[in-house]
Structures are given as C-alpha cells and as structure tokens.
mmCIF file of the N, C-alpha and C atoms, coordinates in Angstrom:
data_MODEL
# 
_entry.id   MODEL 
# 
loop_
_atom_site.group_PDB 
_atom_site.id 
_atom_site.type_symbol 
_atom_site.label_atom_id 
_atom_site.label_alt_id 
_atom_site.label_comp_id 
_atom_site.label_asym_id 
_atom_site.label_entity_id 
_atom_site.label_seq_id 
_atom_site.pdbx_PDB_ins_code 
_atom_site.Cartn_x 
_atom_site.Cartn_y 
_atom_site.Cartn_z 
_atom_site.occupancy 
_atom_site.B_iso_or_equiv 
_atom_site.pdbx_formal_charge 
_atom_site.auth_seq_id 
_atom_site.auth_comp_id 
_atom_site.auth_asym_id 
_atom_site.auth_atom_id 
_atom_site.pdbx_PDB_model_num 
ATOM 1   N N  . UNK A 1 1  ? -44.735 -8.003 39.060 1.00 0.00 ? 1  UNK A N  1 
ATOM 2   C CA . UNK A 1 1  ? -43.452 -7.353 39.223 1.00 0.00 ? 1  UNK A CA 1 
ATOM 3   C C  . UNK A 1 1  ? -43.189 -7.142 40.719 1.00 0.00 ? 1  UNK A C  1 
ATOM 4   N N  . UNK A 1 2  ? -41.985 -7.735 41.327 1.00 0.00 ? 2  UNK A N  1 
ATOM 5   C CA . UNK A 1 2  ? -42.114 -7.303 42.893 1.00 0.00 ? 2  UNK A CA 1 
ATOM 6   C C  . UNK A 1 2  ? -41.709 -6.092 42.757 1.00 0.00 ? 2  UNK A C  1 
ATOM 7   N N  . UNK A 1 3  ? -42.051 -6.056 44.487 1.00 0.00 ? 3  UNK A N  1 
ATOM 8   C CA . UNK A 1 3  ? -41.946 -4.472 44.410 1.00 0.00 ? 3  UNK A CA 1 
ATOM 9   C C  . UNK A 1 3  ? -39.959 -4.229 45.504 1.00 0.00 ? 3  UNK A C  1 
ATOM 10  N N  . UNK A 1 4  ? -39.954 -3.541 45.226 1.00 0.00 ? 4  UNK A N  1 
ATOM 11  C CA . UNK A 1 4  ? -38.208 -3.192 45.557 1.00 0.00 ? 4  UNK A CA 1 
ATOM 12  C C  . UNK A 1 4  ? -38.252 -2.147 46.805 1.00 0.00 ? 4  UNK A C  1 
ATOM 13  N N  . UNK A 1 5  ? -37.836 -2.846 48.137 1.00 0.00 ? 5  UNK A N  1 
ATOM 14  C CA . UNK A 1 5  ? -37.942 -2.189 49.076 1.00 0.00 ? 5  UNK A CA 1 
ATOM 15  C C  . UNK A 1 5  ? -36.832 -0.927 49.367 1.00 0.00 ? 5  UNK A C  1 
ATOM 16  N N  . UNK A 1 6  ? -36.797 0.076  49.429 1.00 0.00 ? 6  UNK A N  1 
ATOM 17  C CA . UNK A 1 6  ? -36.171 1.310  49.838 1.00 0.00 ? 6  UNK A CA 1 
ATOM 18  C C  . UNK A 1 6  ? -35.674 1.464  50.892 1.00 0.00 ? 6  UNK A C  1 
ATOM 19  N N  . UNK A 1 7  ? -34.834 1.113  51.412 1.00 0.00 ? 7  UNK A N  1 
ATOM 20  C CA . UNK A 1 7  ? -34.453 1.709  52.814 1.00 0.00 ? 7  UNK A CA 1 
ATOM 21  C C  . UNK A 1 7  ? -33.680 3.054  52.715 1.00 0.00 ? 7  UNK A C  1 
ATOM 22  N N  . UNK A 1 8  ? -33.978 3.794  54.078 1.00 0.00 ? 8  UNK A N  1 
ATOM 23  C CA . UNK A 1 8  ? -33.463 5.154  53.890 1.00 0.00 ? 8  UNK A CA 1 
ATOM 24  C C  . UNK A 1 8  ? -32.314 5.091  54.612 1.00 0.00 ? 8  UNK A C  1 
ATOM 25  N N  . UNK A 1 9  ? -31.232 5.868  53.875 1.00 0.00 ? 9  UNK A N  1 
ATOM 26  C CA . UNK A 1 9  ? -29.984 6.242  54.531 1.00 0.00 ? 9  UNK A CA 1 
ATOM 27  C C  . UNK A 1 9  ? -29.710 6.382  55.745 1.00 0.00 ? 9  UNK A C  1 
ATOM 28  N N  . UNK A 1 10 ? -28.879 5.769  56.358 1.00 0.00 ? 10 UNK A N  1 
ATOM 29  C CA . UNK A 1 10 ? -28.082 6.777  58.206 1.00 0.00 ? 10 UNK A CA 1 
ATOM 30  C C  . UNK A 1 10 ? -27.358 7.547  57.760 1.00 0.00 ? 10 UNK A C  1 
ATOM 31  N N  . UNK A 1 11 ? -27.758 8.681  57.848 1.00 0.00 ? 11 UNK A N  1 
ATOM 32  C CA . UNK A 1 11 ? -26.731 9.890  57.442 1.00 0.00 ? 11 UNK A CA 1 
ATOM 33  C C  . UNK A 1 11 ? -25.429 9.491  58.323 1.00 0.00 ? 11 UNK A C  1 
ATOM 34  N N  . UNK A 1 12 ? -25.552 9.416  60.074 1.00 0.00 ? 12 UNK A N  1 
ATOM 35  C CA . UNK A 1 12 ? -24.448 9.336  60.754 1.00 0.00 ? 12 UNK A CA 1 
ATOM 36  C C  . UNK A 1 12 ? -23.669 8.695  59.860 1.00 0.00 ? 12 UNK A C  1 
ATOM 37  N N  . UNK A 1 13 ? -24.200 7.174  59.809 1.00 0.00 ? 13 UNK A N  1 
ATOM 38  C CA . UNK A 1 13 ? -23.478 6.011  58.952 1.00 0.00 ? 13 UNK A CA 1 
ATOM 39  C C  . UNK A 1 13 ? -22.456 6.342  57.896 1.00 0.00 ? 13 UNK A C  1 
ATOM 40  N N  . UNK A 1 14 ? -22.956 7.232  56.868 1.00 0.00 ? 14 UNK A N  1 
ATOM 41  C CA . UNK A 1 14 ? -22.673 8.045  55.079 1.00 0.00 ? 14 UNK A CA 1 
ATOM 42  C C  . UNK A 1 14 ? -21.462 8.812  55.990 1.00 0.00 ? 14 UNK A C  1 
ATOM 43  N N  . UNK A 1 15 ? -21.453 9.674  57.479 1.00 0.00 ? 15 UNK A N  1 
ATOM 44  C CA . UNK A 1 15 ? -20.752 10.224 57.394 1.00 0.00 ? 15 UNK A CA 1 
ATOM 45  C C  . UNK A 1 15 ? -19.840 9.749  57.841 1.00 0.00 ? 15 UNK A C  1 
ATOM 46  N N  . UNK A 1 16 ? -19.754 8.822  58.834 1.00 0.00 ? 16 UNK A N  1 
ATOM 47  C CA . UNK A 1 16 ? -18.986 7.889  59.805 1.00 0.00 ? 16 UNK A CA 1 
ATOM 48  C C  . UNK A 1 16 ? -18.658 8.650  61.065 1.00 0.00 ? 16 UNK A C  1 
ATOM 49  N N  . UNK A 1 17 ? -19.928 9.486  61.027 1.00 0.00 ? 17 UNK A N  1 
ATOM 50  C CA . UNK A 1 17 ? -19.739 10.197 62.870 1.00 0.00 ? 17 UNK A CA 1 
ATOM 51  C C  . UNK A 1 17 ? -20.473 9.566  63.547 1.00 0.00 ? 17 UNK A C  1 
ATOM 52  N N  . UNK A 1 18 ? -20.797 9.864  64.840 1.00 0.00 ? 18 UNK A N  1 
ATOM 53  C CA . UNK A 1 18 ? -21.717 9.281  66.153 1.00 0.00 ? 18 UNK A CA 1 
ATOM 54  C C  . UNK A 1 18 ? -23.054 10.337 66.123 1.00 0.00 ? 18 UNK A C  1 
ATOM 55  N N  . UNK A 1 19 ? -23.975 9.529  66.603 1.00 0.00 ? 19 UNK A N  1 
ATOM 56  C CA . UNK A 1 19 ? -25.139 10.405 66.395 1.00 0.00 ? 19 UNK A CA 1 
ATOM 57  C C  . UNK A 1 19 ? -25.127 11.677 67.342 1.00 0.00 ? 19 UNK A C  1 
ATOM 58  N N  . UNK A 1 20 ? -24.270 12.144 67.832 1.00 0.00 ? 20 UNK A N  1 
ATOM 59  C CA . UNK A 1 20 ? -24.191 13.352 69.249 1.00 0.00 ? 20 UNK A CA 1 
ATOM 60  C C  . UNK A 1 20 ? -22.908 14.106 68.415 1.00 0.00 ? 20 UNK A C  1 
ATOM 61  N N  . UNK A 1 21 ? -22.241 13.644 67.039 1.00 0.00 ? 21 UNK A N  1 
ATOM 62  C CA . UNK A 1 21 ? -21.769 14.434 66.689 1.00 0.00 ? 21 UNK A CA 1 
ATOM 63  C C  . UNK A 1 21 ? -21.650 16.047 66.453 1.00 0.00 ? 21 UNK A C  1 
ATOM 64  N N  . UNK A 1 22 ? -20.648 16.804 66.172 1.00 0.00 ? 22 UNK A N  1 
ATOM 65  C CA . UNK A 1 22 ? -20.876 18.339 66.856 1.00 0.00 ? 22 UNK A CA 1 
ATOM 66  C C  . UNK A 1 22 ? -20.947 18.654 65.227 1.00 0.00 ? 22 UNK A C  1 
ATOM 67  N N  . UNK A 1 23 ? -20.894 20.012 64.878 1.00 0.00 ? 23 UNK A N  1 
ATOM 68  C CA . UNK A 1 23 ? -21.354 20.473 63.907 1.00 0.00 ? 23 UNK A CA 1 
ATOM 69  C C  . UNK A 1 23 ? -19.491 20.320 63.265 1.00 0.00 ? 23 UNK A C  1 
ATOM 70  N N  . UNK A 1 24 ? -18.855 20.349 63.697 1.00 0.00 ? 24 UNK A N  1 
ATOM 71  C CA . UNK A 1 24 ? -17.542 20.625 63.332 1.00 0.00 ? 24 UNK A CA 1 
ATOM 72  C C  . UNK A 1 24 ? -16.952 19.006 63.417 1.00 0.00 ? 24 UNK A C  1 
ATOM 73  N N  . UNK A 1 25 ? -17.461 18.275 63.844 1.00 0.00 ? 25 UNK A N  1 
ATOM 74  C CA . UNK A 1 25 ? -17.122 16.852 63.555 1.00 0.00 ? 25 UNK A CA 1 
ATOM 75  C C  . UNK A 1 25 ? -17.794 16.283 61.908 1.00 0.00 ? 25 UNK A C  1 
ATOM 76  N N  . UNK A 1 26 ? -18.964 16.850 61.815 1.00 0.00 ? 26 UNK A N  1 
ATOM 77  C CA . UNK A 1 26 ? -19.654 16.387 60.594 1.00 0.00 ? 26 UNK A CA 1 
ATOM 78  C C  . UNK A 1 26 ? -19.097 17.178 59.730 1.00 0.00 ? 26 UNK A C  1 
ATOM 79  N N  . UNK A 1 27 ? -18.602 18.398 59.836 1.00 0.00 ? 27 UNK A N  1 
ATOM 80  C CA . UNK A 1 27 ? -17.785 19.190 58.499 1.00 0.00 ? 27 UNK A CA 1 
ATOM 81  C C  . UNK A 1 27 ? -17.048 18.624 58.505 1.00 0.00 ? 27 UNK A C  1 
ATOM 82  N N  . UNK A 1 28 ? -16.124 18.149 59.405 1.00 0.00 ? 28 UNK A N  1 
ATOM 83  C CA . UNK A 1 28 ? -14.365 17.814 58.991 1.00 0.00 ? 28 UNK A CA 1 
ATOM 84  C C  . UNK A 1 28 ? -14.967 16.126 58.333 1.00 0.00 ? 28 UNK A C  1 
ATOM 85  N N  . UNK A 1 29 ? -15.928 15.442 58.612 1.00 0.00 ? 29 UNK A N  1 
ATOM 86  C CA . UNK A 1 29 ? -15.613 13.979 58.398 1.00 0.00 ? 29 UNK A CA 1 
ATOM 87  C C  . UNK A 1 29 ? -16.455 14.197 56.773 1.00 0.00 ? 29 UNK A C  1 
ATOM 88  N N  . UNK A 1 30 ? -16.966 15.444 56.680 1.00 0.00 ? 30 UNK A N  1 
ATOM 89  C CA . UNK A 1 30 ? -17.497 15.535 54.615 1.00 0.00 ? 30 UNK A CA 1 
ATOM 90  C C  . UNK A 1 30 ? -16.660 15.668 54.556 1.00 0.00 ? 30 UNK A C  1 
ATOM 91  N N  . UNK A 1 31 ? -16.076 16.726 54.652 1.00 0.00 ? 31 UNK A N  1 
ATOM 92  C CA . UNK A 1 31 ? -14.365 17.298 53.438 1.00 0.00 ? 31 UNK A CA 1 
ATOM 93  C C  . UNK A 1 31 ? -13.717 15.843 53.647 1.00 0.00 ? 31 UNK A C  1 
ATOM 94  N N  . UNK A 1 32 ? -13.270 14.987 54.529 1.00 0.00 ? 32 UNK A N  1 
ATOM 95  C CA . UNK A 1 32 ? -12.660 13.830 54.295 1.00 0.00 ? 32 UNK A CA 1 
ATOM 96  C C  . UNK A 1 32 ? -13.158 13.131 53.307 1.00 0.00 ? 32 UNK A C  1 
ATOM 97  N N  . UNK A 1 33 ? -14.241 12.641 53.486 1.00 0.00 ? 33 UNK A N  1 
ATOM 98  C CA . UNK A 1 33 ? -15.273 11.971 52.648 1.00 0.00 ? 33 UNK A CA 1 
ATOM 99  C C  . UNK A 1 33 ? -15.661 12.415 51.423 1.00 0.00 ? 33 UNK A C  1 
ATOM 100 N N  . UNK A 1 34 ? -16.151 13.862 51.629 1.00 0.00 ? 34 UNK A N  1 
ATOM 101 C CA . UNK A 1 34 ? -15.678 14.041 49.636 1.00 0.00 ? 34 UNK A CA 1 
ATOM 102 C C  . UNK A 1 34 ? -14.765 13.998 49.082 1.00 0.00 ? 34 UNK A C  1 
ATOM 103 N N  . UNK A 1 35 ? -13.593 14.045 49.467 1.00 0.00 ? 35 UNK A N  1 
ATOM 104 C CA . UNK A 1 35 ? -12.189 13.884 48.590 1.00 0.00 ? 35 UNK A CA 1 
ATOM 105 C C  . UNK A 1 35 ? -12.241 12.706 48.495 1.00 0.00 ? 35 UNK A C  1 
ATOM 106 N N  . UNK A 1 36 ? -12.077 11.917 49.659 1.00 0.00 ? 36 UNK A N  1 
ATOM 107 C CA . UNK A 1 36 ? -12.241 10.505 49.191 1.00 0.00 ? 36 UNK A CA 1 
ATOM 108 C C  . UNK A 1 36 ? -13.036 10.063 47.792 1.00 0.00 ? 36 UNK A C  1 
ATOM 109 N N  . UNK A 1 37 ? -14.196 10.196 47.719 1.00 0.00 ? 37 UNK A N  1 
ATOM 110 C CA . UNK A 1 37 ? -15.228 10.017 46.948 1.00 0.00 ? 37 UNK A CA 1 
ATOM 111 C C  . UNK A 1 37 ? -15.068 10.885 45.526 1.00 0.00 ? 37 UNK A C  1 
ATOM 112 N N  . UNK A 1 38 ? -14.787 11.907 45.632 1.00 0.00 ? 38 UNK A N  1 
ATOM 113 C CA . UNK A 1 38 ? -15.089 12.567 44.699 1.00 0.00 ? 38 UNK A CA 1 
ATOM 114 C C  . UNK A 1 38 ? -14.853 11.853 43.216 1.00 0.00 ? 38 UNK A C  1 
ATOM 115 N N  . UNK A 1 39 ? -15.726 12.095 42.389 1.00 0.00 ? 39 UNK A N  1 
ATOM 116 C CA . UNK A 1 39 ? -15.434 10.950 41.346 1.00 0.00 ? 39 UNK A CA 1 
ATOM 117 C C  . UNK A 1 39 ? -14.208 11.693 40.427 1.00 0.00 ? 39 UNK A C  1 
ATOM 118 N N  . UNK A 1 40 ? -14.474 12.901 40.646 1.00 0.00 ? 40 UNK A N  1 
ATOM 119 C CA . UNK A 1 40 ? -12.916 13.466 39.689 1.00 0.00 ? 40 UNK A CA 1 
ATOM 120 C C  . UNK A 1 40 ? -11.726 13.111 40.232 1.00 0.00 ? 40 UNK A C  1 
ATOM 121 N N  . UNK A 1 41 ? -11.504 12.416 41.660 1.00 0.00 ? 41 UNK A N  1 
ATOM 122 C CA . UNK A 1 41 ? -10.196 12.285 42.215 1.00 0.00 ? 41 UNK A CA 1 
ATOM 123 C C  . UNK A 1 41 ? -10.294 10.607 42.449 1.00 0.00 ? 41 UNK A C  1 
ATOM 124 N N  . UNK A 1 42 ? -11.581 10.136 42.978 1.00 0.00 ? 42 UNK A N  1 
ATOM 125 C CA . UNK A 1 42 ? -11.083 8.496  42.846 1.00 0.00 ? 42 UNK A CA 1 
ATOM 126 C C  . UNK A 1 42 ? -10.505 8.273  42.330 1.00 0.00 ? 42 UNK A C  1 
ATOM 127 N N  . UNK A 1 43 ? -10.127 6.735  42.895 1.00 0.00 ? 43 UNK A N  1 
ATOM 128 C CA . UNK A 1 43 ? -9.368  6.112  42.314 1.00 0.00 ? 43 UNK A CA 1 
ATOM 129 C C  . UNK A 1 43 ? -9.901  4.732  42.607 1.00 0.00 ? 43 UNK A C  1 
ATOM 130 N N  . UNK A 1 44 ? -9.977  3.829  42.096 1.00 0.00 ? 44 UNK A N  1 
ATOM 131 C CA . UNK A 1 44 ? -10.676 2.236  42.878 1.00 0.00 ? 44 UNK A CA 1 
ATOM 132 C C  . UNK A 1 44 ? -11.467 2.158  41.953 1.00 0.00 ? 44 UNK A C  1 
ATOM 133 N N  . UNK A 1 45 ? -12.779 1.619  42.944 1.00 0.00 ? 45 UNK A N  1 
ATOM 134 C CA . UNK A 1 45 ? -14.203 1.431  42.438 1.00 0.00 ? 45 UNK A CA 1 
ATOM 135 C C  . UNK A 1 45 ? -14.530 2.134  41.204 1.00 0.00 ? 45 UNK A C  1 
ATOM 136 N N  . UNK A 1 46 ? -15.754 1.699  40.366 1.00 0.00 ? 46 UNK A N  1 
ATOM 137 C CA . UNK A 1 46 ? -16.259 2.333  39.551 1.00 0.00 ? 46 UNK A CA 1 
ATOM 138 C C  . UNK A 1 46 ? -16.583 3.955  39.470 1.00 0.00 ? 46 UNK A C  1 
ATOM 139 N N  . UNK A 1 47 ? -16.829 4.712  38.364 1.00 0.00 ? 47 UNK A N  1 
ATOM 140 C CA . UNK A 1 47 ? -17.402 5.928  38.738 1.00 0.00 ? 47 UNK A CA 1 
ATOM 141 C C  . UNK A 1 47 ? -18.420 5.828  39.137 1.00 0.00 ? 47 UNK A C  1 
ATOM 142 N N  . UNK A 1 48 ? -19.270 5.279  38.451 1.00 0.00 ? 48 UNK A N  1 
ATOM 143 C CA . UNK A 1 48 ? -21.037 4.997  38.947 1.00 0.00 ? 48 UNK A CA 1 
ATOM 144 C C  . UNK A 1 48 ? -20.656 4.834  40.722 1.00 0.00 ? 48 UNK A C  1 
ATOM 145 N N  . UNK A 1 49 ? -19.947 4.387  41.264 1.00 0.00 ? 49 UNK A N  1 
ATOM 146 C CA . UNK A 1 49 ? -19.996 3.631  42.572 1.00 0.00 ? 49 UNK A CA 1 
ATOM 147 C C  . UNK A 1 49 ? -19.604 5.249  43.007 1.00 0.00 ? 49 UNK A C  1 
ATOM 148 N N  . UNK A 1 50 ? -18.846 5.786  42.733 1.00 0.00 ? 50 UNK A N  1 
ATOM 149 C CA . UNK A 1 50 ? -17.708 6.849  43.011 1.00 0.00 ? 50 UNK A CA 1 
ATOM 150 C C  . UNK A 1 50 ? -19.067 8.113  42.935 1.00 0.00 ? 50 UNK A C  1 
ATOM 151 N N  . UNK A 1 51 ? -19.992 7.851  42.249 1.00 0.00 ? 51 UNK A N  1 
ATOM 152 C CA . UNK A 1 51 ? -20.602 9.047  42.105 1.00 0.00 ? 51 UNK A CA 1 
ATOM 153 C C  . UNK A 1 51 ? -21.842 9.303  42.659 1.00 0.00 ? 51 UNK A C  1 
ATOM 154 N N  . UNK A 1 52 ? -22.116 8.298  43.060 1.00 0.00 ? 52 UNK A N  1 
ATOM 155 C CA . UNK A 1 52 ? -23.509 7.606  44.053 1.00 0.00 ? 52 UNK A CA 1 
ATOM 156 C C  . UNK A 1 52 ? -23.225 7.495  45.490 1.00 0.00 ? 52 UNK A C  1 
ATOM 157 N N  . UNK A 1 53 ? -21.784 7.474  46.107 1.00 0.00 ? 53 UNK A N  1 
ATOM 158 C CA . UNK A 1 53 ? -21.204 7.192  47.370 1.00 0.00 ? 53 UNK A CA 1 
ATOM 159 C C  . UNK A 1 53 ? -21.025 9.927  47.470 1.00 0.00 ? 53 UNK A C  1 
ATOM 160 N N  . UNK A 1 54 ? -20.747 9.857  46.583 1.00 0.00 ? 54 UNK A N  1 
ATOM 161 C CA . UNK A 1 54 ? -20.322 11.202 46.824 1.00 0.00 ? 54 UNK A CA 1 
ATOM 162 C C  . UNK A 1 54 ? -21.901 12.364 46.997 1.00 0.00 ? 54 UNK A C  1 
ATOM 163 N N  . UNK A 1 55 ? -23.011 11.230 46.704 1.00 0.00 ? 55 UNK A N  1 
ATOM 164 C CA . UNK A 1 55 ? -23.788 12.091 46.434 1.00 0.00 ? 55 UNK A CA 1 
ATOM 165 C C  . UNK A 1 55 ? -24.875 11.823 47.890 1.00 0.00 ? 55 UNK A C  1 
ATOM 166 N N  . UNK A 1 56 ? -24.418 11.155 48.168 1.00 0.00 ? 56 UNK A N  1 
ATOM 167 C CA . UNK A 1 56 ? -25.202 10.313 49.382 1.00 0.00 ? 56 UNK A CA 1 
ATOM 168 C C  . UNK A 1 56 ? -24.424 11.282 50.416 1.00 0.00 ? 56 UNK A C  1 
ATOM 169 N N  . UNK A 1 57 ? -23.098 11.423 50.383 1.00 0.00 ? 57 UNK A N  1 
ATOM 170 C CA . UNK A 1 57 ? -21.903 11.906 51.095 1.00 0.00 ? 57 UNK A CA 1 
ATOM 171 C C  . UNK A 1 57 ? -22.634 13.483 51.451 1.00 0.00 ? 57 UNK A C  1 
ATOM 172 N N  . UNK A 1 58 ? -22.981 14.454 50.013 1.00 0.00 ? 58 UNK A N  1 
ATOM 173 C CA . UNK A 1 58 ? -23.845 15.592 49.973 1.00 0.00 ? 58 UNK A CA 1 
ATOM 174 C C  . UNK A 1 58 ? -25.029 15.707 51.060 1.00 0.00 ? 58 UNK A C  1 
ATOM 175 N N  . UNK A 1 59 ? -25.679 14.914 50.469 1.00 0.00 ? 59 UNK A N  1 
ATOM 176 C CA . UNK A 1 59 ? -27.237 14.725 51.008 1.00 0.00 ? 59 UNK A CA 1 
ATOM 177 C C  . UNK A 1 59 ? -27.018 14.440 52.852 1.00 0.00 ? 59 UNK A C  1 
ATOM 178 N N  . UNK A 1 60 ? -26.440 13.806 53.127 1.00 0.00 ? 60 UNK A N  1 
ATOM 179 C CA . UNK A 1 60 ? -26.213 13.663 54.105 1.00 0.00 ? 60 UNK A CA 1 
ATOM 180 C C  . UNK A 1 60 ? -25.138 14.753 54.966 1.00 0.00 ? 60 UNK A C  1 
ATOM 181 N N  . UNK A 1 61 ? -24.631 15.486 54.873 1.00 0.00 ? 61 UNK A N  1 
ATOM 182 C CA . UNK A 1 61 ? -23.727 16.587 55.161 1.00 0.00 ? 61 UNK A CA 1 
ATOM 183 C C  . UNK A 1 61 ? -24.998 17.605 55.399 1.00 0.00 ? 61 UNK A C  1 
ATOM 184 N N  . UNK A 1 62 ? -25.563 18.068 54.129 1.00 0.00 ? 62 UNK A N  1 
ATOM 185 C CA . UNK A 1 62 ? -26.930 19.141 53.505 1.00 0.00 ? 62 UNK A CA 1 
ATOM 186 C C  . UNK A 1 62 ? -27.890 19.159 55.067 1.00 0.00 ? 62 UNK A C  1 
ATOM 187 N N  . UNK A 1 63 ? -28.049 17.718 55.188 1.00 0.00 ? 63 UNK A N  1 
ATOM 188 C CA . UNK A 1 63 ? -28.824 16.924 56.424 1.00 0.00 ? 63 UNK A CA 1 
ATOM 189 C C  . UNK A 1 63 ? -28.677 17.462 57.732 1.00 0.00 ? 63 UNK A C  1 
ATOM 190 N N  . UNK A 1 64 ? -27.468 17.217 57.875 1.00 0.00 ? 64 UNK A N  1 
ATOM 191 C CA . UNK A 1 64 ? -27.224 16.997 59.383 1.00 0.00 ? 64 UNK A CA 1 
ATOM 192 C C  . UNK A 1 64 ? -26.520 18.175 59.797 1.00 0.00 ? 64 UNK A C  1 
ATOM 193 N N  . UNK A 1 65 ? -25.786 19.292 58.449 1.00 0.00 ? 65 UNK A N  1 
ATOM 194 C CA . UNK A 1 65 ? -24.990 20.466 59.321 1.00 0.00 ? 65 UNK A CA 1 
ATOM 195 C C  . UNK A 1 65 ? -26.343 21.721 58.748 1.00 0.00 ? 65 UNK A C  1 
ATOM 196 N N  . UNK A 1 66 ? -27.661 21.532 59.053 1.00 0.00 ? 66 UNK A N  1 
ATOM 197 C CA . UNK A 1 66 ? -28.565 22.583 58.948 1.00 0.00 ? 66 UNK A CA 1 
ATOM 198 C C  . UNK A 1 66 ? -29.456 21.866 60.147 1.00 0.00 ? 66 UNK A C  1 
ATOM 199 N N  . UNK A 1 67 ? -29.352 22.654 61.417 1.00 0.00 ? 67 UNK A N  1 
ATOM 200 C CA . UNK A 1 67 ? -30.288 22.378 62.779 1.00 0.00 ? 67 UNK A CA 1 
ATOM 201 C C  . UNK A 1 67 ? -31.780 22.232 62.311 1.00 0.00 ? 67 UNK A C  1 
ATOM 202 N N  . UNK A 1 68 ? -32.314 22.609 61.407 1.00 0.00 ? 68 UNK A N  1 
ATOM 203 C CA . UNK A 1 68 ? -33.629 22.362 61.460 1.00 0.00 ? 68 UNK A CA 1 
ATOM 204 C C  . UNK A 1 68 ? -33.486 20.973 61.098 1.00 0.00 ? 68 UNK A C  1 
ATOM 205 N N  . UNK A 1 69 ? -33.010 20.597 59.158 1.00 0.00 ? 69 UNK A N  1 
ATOM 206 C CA . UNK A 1 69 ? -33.304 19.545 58.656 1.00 0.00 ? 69 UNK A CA 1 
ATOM 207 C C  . UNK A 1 69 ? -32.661 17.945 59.854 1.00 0.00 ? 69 UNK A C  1 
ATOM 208 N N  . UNK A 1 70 ? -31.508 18.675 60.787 1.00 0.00 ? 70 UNK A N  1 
ATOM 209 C CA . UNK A 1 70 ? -31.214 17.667 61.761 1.00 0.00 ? 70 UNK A CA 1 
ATOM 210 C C  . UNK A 1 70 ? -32.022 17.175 62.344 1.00 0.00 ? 70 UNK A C  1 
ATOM 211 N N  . UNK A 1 71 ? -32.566 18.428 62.948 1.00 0.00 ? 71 UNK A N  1 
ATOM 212 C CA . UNK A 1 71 ? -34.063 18.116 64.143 1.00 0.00 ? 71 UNK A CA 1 
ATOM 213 C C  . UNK A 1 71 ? -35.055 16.895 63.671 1.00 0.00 ? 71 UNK A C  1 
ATOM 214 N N  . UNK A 1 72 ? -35.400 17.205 62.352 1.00 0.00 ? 72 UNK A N  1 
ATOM 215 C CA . UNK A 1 72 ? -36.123 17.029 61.718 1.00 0.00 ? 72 UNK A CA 1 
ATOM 216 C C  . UNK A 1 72 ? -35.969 15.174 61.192 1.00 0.00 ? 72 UNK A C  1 
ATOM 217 N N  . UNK A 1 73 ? -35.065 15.513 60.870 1.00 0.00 ? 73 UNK A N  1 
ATOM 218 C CA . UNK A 1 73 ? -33.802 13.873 60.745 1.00 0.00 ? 73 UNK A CA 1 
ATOM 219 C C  . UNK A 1 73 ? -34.024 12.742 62.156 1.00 0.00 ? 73 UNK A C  1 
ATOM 220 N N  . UNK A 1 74 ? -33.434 13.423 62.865 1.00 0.00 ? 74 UNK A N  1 
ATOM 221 C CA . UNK A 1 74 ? -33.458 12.632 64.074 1.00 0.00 ? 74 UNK A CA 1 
ATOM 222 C C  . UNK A 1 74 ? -34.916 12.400 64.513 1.00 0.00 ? 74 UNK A C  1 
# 
C-alpha cells in the first residue's frame, strides 16, 4: 500500500496575507474568508470542498492570531 505524503498547510497561504502580516490584517482577511467559505453561505464548489476550505480557514486564523501558537508556527 503506498504510503500518502502529507504536506502541512501555509497558514499565510489559507489566509492570503504576507508572512509580516499584523494581527488586524489576519482578522480582517478570516472574516473575508469565512464568509466566503462558509458552507452555509457558499455558493459554487461542493460542500465537502466548502467545508474543508472553511476549516483550514479556522485552523489557520486559531494559528496565527494567538502570539505563542505564531511563534511557534513560524
């Protein structure tokens, strides 16, 4: 059975900020990004797609607007 390589997320990437982003650049570009995403308001893509893009969207927000887990990130 091969084995299935994992790569880990760029949060920047998920959020579409710059890595020197400020704490108030990464809030305003989630709230964009979860509405976008949110699977109760999509519209487009699948839900599965819609609900896996919103959750990545989380995880990555969770990430990068708490200074330790940032530190920690980077």
């Amino acid at each position: 059975m091969p084995k299935i390589k994992v790569v880990p997320l760029n949060y920047y990437k998920v959020l579409e900020v710059e890595v020197n982003a400020s704490d108030k650049e990464i809030r305003q570009a989630y709230k964009r990004l979860a509405l976008k995403w949110h699977p109760d308001k999509h519209r487009g893509s699948s839900i599965e797609i819609a609900e896996q893009k919103f959750k990545e969207i989380g995880e990555a927000y969770e990430t990068l607007c708490d200074k330790n887990k940032r530190s920690s990130y980077d």
